[in-house]
N, CA, C and O atoms as a MOPAC input file, in Angstrom:
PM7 MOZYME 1SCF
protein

 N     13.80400 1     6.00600 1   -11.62500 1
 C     12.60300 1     5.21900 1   -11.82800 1
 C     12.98000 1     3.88200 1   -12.45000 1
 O     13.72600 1     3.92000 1   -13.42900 1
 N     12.71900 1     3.16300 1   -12.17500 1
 C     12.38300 1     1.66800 1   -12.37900 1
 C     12.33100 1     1.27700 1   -13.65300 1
 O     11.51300 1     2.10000 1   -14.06500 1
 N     12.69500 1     0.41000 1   -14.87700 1
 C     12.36700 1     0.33000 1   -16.20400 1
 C     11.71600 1    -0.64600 1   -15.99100 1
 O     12.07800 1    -1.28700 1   -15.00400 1
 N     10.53700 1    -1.17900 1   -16.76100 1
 C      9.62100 1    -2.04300 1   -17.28100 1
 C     10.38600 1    -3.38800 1   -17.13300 1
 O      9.83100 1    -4.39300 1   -16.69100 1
 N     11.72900 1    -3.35700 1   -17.53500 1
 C     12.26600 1    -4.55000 1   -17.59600 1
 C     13.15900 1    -5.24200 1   -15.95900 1
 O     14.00100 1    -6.12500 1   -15.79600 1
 N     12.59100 1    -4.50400 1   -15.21500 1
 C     13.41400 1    -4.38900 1   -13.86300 1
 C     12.68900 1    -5.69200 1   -13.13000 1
 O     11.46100 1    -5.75100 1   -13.18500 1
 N     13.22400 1    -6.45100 1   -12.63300 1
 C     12.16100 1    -7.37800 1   -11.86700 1
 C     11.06500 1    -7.90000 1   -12.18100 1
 O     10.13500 1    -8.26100 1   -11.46000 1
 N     11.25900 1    -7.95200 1   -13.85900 1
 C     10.33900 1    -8.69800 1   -14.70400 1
 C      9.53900 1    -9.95500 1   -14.30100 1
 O      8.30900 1    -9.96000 1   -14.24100 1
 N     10.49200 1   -11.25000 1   -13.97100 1
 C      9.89700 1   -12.81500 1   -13.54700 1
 C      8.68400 1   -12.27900 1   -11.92600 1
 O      7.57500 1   -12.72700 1   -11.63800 1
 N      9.57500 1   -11.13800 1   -11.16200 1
 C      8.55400 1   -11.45700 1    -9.97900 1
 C      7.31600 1   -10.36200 1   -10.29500 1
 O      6.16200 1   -10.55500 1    -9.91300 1
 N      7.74700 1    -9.18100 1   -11.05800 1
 C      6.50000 1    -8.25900 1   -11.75400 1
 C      5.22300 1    -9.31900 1   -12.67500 1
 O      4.02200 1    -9.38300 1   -12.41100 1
 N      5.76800 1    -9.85700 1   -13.48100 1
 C      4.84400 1   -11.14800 1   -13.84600 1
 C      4.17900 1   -11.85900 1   -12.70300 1
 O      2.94800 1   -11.89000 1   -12.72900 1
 N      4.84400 1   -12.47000 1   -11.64000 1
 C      4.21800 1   -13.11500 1   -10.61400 1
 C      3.58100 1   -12.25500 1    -9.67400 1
 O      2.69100 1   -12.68300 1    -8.93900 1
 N      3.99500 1   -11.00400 1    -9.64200 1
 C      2.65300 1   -10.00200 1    -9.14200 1
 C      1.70000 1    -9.66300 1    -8.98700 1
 O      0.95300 1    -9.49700 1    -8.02200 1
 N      1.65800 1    -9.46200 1   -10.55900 1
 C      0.51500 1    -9.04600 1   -11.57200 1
 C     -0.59900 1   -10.29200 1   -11.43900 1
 O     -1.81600 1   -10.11600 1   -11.36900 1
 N      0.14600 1   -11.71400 1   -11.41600 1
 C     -0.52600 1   -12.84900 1   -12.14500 1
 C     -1.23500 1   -13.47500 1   -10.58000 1
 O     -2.19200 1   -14.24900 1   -10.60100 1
 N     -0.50400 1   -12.93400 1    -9.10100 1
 C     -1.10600 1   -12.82600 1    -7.89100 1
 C     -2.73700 1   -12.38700 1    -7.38400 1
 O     -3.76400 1   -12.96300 1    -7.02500 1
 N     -2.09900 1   -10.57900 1    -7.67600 1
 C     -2.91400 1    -9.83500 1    -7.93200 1
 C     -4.45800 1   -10.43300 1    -9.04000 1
 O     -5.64000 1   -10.36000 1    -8.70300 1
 N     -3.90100 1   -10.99000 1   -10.37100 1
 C     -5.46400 1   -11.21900 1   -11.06400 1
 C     -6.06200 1   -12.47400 1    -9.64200 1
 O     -7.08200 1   -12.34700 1    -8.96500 1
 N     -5.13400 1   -13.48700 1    -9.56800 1
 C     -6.15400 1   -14.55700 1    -8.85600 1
 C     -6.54700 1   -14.31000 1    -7.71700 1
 O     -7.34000 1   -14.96900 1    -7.04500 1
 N     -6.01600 1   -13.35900 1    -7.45000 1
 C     -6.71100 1   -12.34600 1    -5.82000 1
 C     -8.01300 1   -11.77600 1    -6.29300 1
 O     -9.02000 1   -11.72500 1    -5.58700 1
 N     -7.93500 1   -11.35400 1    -7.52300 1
 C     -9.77400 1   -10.72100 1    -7.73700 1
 C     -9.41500 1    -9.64500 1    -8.07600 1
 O    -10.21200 1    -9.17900 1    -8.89100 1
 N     -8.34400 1    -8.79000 1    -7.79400 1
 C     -7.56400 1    -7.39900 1    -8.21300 1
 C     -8.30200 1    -7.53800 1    -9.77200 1
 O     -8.31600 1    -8.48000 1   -10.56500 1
 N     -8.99500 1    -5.96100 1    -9.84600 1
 C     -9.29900 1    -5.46200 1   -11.21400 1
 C     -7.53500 1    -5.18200 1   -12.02700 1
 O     -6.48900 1    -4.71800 1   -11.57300 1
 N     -7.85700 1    -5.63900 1   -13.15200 1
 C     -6.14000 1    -5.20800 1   -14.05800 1
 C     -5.58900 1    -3.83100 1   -13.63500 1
 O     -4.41800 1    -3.77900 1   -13.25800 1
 N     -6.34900 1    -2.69900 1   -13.66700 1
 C     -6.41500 1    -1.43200 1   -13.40800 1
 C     -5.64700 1    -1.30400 1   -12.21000 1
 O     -4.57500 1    -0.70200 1   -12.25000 1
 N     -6.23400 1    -1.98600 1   -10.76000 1
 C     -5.36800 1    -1.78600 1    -9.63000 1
 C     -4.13300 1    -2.65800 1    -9.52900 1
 O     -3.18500 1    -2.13200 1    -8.94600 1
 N     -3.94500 1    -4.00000 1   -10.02400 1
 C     -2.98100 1    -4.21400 1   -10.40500 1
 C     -1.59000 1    -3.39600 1   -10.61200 1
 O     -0.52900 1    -3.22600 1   -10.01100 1
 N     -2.33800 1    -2.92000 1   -12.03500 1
 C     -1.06300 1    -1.69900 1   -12.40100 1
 C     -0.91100 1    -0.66900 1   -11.76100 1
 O      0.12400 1    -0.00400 1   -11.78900 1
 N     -2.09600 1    -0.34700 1   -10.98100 1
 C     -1.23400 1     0.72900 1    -9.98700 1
 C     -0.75000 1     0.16000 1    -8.79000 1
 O      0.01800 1     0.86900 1    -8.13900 1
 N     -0.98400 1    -0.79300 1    -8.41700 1
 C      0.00100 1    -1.51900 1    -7.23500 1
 C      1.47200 1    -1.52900 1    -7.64200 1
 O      2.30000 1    -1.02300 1    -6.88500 1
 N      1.84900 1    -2.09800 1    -8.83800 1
 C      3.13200 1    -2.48000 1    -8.61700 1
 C      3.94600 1    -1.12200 1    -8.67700 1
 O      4.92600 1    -0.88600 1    -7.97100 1
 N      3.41900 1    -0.28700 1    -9.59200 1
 C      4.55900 1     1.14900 1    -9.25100 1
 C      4.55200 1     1.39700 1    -7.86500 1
 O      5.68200 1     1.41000 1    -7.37800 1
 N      3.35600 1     1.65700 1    -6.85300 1
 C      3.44100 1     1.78400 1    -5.60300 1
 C      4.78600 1     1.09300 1    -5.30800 1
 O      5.89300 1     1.61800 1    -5.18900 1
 N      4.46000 1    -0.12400 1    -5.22400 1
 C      5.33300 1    -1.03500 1    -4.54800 1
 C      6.88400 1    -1.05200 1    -5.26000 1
 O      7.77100 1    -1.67300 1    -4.67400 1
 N      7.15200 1    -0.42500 1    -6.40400 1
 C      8.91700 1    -0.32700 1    -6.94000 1
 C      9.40100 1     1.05400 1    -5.75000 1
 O     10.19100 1     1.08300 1    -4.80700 1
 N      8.26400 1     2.33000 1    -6.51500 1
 C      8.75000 1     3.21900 1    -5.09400 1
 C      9.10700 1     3.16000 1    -4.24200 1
 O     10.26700 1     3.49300 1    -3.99700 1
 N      8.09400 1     2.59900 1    -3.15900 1
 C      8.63200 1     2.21200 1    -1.83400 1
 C     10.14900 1     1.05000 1    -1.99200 1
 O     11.02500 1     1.19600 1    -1.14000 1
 N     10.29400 1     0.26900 1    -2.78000 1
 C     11.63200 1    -0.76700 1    -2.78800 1
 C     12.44400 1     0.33200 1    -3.19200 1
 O     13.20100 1     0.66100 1    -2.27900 1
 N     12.55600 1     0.95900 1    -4.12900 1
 C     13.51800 1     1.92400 1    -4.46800 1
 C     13.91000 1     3.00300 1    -3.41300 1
 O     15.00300 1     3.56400 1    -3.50000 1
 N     13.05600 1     3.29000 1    -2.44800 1
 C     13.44900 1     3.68800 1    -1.33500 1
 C     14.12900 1     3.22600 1    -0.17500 1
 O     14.79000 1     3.83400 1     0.66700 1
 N     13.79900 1     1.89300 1    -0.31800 1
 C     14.24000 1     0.99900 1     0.94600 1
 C     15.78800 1     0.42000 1     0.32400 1
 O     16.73900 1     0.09000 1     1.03300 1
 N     15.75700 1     0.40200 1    -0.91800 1
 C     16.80000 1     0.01100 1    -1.76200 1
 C     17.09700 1    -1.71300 1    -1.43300 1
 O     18.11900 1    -2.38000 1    -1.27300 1
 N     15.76800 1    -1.98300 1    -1.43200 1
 C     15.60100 1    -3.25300 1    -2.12600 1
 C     14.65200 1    -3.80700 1    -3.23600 1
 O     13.82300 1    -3.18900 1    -3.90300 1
 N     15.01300 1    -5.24300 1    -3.26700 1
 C     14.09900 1    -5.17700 1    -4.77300 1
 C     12.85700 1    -5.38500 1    -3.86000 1
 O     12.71000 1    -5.21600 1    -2.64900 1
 N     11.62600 1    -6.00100 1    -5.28500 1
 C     10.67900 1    -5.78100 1    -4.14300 1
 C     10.49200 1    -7.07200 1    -3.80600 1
 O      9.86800 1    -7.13700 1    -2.74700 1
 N     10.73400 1    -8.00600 1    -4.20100 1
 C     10.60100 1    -9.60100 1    -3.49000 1
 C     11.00100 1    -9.70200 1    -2.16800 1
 O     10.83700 1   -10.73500 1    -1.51900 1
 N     11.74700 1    -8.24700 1    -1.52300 1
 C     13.00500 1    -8.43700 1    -0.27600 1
 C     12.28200 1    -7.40000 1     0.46200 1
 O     12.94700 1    -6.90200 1     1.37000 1
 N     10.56100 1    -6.73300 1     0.24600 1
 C     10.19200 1    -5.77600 1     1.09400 1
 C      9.75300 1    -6.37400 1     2.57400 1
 O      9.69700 1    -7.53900 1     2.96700 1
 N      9.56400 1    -5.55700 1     3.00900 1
 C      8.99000 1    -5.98600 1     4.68700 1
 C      8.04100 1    -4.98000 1     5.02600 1
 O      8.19300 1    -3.80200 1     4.70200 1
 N      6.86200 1    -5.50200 1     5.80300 1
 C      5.83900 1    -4.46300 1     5.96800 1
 C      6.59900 1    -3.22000 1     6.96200 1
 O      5.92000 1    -2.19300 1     6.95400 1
 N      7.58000 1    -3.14000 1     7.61700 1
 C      8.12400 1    -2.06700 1     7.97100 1
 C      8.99800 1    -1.25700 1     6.82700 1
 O      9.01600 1    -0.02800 1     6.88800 1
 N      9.60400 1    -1.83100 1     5.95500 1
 C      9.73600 1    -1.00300 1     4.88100 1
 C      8.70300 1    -0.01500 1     3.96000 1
 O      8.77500 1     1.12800 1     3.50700 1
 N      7.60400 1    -1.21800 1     3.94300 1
 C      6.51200 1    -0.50400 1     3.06500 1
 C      6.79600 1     0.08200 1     3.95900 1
 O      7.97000 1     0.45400 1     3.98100 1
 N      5.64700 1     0.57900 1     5.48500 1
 C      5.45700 1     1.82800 1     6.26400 1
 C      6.11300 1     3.24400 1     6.43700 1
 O      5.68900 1     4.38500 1     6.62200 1
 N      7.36400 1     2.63700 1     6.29000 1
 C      8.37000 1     3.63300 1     6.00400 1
 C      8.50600 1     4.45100 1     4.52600 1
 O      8.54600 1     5.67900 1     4.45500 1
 N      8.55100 1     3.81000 1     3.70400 1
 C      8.39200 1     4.40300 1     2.35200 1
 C      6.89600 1     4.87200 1     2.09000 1
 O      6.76200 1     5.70900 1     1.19800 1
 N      6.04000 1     4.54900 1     2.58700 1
 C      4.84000 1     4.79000 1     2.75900 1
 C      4.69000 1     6.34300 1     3.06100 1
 O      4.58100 1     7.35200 1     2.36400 1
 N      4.73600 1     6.07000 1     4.42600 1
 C      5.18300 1     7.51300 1     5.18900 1
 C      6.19600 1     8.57600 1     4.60500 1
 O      5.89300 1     9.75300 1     4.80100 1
 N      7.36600 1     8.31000 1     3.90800 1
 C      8.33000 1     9.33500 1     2.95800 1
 C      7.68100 1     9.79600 1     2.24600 1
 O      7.60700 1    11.02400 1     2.20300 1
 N      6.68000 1     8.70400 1     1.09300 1
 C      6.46000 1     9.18100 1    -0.21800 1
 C      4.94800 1    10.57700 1     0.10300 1
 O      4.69000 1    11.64100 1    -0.46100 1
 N      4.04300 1     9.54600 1     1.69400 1
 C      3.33400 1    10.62100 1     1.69000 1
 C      3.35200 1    12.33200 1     1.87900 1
 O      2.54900 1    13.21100 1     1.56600 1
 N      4.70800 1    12.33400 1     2.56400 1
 C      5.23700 1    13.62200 1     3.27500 1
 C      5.54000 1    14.19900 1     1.92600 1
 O      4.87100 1    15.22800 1     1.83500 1
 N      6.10600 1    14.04700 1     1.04700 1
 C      6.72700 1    14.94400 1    -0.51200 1
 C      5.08400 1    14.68700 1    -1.32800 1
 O      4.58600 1    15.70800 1    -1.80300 1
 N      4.22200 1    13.26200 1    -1.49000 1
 C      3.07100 1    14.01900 1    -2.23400 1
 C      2.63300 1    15.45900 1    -1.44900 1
 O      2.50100 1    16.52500 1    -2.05000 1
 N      2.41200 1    15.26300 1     0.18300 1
 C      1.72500 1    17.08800 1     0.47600 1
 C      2.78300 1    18.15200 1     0.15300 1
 O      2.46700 1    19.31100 1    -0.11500 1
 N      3.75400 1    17.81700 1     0.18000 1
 C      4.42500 1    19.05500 1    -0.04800 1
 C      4.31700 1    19.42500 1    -1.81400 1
 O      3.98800 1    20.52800 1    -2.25000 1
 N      4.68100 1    18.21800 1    -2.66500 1
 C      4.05100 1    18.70400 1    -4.13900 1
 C      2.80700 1    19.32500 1    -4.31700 1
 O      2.64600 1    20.41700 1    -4.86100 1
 N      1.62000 1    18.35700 1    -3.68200 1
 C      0.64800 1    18.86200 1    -4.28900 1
 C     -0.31900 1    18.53800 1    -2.46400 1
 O     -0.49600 1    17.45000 1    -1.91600 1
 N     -0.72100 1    19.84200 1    -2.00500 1
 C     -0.70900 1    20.07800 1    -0.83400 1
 C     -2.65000 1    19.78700 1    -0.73800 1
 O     -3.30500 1    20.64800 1    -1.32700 1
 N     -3.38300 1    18.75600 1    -0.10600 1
 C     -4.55300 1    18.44100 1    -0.36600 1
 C     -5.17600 1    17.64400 1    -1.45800 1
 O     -6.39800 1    17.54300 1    -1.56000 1
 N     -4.33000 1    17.07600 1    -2.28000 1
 C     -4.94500 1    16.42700 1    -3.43600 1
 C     -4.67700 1    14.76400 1    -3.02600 1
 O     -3.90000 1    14.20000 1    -2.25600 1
 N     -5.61600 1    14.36000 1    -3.84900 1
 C     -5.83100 1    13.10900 1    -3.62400 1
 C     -4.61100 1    11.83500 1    -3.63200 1
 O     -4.95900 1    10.72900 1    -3.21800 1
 N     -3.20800 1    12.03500 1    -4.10700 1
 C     -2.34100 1    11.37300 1    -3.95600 1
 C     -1.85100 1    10.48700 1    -3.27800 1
 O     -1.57000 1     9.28900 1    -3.31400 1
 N     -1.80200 1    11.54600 1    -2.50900 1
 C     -1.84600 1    10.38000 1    -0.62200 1
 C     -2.30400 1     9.56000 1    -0.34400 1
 O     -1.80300 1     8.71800 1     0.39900 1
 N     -4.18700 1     9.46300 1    -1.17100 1
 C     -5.02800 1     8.61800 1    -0.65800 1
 C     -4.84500 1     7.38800 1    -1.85000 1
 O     -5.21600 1     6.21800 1    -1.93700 1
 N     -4.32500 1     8.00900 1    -2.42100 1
 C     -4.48500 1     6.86700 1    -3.98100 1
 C     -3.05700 1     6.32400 1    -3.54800 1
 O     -2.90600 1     5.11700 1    -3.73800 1
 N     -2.09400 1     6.93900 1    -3.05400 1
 C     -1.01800 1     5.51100 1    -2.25000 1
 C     -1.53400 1     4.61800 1    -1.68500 1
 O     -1.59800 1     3.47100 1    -2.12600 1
 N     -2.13100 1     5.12800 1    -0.27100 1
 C     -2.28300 1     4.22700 1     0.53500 1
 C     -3.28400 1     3.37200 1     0.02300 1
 O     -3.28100 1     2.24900 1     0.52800 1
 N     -4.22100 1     3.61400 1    -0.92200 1
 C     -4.93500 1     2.42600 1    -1.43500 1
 C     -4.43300 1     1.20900 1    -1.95900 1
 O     -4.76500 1     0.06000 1    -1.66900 1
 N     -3.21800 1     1.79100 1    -3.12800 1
 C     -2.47700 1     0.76300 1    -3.99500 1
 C     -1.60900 1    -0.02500 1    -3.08200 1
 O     -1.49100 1    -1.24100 1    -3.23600 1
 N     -0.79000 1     0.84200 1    -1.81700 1
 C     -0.36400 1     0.08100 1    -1.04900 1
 C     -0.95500 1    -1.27200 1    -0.22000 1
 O     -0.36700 1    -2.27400 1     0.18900 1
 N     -2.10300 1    -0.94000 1    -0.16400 1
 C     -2.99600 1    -1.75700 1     0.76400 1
 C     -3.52500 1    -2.91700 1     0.15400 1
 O     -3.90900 1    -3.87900 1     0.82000 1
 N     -3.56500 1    -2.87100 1    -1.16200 1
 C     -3.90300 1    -3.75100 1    -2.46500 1
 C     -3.02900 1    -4.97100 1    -2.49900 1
 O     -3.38900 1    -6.14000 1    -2.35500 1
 N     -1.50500 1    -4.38300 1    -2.76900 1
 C     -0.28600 1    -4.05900 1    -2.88600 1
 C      0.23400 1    -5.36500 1    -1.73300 1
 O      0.78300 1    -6.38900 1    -2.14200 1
 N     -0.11400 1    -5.04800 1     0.04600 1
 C      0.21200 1    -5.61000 1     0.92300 1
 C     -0.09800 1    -7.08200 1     1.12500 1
 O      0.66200 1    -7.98200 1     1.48100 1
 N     -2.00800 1    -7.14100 1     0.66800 1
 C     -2.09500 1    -8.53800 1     0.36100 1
 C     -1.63800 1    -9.51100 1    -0.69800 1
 O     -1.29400 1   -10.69000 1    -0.61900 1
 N     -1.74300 1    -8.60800 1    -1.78800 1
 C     -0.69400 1    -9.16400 1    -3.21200 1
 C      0.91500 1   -10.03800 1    -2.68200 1
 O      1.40500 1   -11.14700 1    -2.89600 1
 N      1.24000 1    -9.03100 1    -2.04500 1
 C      2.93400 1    -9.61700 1    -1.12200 1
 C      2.81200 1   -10.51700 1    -0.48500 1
 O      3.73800 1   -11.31400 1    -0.33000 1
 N      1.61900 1   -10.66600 1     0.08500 1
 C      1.51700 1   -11.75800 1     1.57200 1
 C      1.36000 1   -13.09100 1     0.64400 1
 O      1.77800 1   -14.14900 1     1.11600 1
 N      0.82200 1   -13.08500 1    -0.54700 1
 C      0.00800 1   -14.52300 1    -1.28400 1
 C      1.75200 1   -15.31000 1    -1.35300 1
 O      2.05500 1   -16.45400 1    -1.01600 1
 N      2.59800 1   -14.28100 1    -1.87600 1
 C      3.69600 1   -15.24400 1    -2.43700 1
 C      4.70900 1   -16.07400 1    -1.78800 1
 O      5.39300 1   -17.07300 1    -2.01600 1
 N      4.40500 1   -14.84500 1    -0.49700 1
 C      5.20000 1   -15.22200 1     1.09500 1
 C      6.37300 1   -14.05900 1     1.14500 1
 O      7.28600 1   -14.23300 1     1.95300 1
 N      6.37900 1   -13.09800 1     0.46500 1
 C      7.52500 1   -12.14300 1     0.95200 1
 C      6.59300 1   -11.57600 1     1.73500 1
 O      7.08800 1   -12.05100 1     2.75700 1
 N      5.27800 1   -10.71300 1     2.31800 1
 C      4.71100 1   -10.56800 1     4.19500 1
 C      4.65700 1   -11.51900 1     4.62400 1
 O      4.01000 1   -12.43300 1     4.11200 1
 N      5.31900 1   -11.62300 1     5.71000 1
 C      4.67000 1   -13.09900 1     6.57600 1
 C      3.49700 1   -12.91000 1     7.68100 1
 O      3.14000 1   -13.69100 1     8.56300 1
 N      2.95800 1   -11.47200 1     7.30900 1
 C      1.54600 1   -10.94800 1     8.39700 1
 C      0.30400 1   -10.94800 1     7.12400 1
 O      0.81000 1   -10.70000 1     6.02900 1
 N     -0.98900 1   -11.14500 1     7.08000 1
 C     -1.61400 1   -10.65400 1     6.11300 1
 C     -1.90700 1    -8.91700 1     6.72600 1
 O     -1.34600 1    -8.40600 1     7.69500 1
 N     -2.58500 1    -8.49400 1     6.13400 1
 C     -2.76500 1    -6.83400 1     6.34300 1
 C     -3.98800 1    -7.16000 1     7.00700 1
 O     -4.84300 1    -8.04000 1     6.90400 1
 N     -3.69500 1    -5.72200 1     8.03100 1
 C     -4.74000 1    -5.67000 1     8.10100 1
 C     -6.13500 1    -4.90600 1     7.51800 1
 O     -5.88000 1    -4.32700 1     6.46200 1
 N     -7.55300 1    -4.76000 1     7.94500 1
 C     -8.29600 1    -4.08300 1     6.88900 1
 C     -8.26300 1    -3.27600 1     7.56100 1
 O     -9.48200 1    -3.21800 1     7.40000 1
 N     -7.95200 1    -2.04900 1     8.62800 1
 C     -7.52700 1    -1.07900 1     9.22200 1
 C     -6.55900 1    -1.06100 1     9.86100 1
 O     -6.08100 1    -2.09300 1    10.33400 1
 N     -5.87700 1     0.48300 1    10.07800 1
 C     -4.65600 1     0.16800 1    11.01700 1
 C     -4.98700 1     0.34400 1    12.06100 1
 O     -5.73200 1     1.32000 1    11.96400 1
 N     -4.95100 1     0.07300 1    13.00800 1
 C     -5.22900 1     0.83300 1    14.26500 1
 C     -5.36500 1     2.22700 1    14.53600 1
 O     -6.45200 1     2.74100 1    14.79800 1
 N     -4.08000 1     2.97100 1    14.46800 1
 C     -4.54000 1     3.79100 1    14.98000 1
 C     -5.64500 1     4.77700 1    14.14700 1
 O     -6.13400 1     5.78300 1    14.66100 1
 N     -5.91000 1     4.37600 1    12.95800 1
 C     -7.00900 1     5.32600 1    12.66800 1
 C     -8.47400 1     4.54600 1    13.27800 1
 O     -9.45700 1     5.21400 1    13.59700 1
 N     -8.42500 1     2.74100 1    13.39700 1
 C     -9.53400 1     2.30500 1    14.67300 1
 C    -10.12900 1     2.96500 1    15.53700 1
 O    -11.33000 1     3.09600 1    15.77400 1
 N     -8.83900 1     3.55700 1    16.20300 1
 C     -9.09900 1     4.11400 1    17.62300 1
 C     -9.33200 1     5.48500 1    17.30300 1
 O     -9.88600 1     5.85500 1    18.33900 1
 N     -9.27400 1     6.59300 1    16.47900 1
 C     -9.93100 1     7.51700 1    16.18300 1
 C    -11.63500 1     7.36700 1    15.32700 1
 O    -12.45200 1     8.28300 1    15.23500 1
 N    -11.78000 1     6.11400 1    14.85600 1
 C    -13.23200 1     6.15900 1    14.78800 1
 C    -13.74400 1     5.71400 1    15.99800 1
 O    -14.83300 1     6.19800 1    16.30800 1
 N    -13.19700 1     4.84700 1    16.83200 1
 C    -14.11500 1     4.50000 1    17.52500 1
 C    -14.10900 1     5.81700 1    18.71100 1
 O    -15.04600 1     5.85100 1    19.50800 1
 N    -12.97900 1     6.92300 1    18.78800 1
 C    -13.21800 1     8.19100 1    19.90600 1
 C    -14.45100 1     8.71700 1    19.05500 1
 O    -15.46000 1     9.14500 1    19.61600 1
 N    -14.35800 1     8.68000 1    18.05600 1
 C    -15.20100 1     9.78500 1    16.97800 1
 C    -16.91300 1     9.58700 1    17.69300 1
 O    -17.74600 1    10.43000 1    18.02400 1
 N    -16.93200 1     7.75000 1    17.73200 1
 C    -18.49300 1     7.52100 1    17.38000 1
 C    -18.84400 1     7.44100 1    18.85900 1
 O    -20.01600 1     7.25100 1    19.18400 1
 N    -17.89100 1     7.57800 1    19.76100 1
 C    -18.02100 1     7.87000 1    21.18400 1
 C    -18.68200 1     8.98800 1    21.50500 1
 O    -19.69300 1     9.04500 1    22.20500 1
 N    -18.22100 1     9.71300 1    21.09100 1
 C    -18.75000 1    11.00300 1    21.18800 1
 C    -19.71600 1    11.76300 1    20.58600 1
 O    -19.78100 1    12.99200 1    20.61200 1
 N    -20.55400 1    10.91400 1    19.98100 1
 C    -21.52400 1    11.38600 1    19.17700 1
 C    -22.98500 1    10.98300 1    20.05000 1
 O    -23.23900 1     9.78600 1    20.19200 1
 N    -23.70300 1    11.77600 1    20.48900 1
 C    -24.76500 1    11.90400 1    21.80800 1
 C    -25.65200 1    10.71600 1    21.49900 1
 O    -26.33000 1    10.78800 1    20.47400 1
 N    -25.74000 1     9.54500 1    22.31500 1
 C    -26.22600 1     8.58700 1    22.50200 1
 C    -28.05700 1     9.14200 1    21.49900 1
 O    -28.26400 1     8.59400 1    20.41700 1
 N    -28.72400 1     9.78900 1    21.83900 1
 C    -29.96600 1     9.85900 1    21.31300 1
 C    -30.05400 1     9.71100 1    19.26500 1
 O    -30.83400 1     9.08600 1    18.54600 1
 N    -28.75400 1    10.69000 1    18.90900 1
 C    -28.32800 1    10.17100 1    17.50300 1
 C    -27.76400 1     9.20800 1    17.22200 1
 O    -28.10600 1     8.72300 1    16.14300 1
 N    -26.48900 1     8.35200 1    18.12800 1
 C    -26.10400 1     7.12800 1    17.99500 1
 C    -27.43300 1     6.21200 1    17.63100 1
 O    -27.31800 1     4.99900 1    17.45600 1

């Protein structure tokens, strides 16, 4: 795990991202652990992530939260901080994509979903 003092100058410029983004302090601080995880996985720092890294560490960390704790909310409280997390990255210029506000492919499962729901209740 990461010490407090690890990537201090760009953890400051994170954090200080994150407030002028509108980020409550609260998600803030849970963004940046998100985001050491995933670098500590990719085994870079995090100024050097890439949205295919996040995805990837994304995807690792979610596979071991179900296996720890199998249905609990973990998973979902990643991908939130991540997503927080993604536009925070894009402000400074380490993403060079902004995020998007869905991914696709869960798009295309709402939009099969609301397909199929009988025109008279649509």
């Amino acid at each position: 795990m990461l010490r407090r003092g690890h990537h201090r100058p760009f953890r400051q410029r994170f954090r200080a991202t994150a407030t002028s983004l509108g980020f409550a302090p609260r998600a803030a601080r849970l963004q940046w652990p998100a985001v050491t995880k995933v670098a500590a996985l990719a085994g870079a720092a995090p100024d050097q992530l890439t949205g295919a890294l996040i995805d990837d560490g994304q995807a690792a960390l979610t596979v071991a939260i179900g296996r720890h704790r199998p249905g609990g909310p973990g998973a979902a409280h990643l991908a939130g901080a991540l997503s927080g997390a993604r536009t925070v990255l894009f402000h400074p210029g380490v993403l060079d994509t902004l995020p998007g506000r869905h991914p696709p492919d869960r798009q295309a499962a709402r939009d099969a979903a609301r397909a199929s729901v009988p025109s008279r209740l649509a």
